[in-house]
C-alpha positions in Angstrom: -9.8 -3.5 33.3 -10.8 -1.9 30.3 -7.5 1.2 30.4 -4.7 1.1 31.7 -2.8 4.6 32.5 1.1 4.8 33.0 3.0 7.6 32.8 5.7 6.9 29.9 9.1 8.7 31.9 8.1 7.3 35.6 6.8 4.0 34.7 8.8 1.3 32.5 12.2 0.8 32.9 15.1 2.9 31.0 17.0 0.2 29.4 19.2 2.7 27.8 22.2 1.6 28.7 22.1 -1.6 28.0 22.1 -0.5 23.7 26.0 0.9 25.1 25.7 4.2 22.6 25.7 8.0 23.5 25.4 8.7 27.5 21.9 10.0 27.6 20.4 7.5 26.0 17.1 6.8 26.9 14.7 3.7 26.0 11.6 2.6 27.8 9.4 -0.3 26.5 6.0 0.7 27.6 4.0 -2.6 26.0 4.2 -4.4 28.8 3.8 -1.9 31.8 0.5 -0.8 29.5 -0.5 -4.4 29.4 -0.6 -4.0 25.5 -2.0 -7.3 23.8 -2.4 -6.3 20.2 0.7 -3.8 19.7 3.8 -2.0 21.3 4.8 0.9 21.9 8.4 2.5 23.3 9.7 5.9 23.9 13.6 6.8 23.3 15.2 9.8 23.5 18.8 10.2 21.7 20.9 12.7 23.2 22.1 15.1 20.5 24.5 14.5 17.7 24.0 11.1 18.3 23.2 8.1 16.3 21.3 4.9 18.2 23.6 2.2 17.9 22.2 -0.6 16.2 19.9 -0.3 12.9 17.1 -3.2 13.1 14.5 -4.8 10.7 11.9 -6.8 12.0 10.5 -10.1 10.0 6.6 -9.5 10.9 6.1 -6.2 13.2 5.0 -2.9 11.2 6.0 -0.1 13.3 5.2 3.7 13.0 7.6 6.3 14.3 6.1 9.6 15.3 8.9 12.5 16.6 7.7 14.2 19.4 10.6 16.3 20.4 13.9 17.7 18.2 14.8 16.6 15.3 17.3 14.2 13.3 17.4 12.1 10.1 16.3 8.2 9.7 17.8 5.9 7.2 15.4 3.3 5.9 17.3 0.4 3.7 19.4 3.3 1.9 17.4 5.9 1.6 17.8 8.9 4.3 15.1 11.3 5.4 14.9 14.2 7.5 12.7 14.4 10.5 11.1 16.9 12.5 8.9 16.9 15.4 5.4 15.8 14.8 6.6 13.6 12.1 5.3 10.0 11.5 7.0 7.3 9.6 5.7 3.9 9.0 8.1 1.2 8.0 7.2 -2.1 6.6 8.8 -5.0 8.3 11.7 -6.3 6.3 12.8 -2.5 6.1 16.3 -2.0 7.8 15.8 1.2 9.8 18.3 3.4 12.3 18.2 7.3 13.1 20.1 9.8 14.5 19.8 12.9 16.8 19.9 16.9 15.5 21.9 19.3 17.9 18.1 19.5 19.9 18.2 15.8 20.3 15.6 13.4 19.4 12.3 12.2 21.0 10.2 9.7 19.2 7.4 7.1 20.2 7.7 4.0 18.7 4.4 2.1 17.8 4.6 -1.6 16.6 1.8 -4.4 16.0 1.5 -7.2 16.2 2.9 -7.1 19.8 5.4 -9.5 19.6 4.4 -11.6 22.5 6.7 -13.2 24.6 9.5 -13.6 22.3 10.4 -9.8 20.9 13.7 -10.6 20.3 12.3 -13.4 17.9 11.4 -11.0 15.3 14.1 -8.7 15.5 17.6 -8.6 13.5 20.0 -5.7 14.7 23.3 -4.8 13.3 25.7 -2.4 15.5 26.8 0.4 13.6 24.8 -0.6 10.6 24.5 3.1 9.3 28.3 3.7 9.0 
């Protein structure tokens, strides 16, 4: 098929939860219920005042982080930048990254590539609390 069309809130899984941060938390991995083969992509929504829980680098995904609702701040290695909706920030793999929520909360679309195959987890370092 040469599209596939999902609905980002109904279709994949919220695996929220499982990160153990704020109630609210919200996390869907759309790659594969898109059947994505070259990237990724994920929605998360951080309730406000809140910080995600872990901070993450990857060792070969570039990923692009576009806000599409509220607003918040990002820390990238050590450097801390404000966000507001309809920004986009790309960040190099190697790059630690984590972000927090404004008192609107924060909705961004993750985009990564390459997808990461089978494996995600492979490429991925996390840290809880790195931020603190």
């Amino acid at each position: 098929m040469p599209f596939t069309h999902r609905n980002l809130k109904e279709g994949p899984e919220d695996v929220g939860s499982n990160f153990d941060g704020a109630p609210g938390l919200e996390f869907r991995l759309a790659t594969e219920a898109l059947g994505l083969e070259e990237s990724g992509l994920s929605y998360q929504r951080i309730p406000p005042n809140s910080r995600f829980p872990y901070g993450h680098t990857h060792r070969r995904q570039e990923e692009v982080y576009v806000v599409v609702g509220g607003s918040g701040r990002m820390k990238l290695d050590d450097e801390v930048v404000e966000l507001e909706r309809w920004d986009a920030v790309r960040v190099s793999p190697g790059t630690w990254r984590g972000y927090e929520a404004g008192p609107d909360g924060l909705e961004i679309l993750v985009i990564g590539a390459p997808n990461l195959g089978e494996d995600p987890r492979g490429d991925v370092e996390g840290r809880r609390d790195w931020w603190g």
